[in-house]
C-alpha positions in Angstrom: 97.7 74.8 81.8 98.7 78.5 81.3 95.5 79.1 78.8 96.1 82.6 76.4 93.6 84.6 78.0 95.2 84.3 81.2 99.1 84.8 79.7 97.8 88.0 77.7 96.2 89.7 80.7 99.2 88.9 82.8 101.9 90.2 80.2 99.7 93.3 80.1 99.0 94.0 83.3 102.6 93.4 84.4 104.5 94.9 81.7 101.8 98.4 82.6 102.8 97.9 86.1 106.3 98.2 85.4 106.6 101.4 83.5 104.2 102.9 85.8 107.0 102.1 88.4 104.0 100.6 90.7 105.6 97.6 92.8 102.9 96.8 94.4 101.1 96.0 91.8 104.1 94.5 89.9 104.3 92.6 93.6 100.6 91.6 93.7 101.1 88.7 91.2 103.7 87.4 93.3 103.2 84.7 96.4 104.6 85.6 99.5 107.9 83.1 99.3 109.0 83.8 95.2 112.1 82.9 94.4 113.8 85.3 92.3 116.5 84.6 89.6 118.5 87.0 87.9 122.4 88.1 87.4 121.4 91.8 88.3 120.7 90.4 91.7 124.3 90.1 92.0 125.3 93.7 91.1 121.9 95.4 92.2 121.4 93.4 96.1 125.0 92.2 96.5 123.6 88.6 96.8 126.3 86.4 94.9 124.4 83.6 94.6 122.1 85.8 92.0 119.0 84.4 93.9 116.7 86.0 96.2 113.6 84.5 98.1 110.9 86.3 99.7 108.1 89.3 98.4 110.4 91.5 101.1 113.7 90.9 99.5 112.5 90.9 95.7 110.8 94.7 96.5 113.9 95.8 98.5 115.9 94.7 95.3 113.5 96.6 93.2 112.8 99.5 94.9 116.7 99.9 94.4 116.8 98.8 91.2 114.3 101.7 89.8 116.0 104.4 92.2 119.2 103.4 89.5 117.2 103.8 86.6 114.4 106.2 86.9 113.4 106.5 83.4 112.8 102.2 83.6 110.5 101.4 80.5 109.6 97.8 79.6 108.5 96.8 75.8 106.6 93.7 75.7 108.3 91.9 72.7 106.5 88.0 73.1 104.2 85.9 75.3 105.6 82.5 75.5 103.2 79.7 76.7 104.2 76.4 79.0 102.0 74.0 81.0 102.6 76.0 85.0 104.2 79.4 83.5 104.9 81.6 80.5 108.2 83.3 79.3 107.7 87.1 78.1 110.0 88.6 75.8 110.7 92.2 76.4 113.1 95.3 75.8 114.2 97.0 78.6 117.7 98.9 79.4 119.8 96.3 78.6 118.4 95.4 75.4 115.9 92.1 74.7 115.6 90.1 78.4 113.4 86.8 78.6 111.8 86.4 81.7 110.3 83.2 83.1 107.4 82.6 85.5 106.2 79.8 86.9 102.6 80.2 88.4 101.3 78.3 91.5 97.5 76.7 91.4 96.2 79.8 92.7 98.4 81.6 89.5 100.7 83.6 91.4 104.0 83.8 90.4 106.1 81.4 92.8 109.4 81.6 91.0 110.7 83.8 88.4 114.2 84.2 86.4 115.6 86.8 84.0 117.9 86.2 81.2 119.4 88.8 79.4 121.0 89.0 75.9 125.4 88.8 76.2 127.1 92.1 75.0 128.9 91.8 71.7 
């Protein structure tokens, strides 16, 4: 079980490492072989399958990501709770985005997946 003190410090810590543009830390919750999720993966890495696997290819796709938006801020919204991950809620550039972890035993994050809100 993903227990609240646990989901709270990782929101925090992650959201923080985020707008202090600090991959490695962002990266540090991550196992070596997370799969990513997410349909920016498409525009941002040129992978069309949207999916990306690997600590190497999730920072190349990040360190690109931030070098096209500089001024990246992240506003933690919600903490959703689940039995081997969380989902947090937060504001970015494209508006509200739901993110979903899911945690291995040792509570790193072995896959993730963003969903974003559709434009009106």
């Amino acid at each position: 079980m993903i227990d609240e003190t646990f989901a709270r410090a990782f929101a925090t810590e992650w959201i923080n490492a985020w707008n202090d543009h600090d991959l490695d830390r962002v990266l540090a919750h991550y196992a070596d072989d997370v799969e990513m999720r997410s349909p920016l993966i498409v525009a941002i890495a040129g992978e069309p399958s949207g999916r990306l696997k690997g600590k190497a290819a999730v920072r190349a796709y990040w360190t690109k990501g931030l070098q096209l938006l500089p001024d990246l801020r992240f506003e933690l919204v919600s903490i959703l709770v689940g039995v081997e991950g969380l989902t947090l809620m937060y504001r970015g550039h494209r508006g509200l985005v739901a993110e979903v972890f899911r945690f291995s035993t040792d509570r790193t994050v072995v896959e993730a997946s963003a969903h974003y809100v559709l434009p009106d």
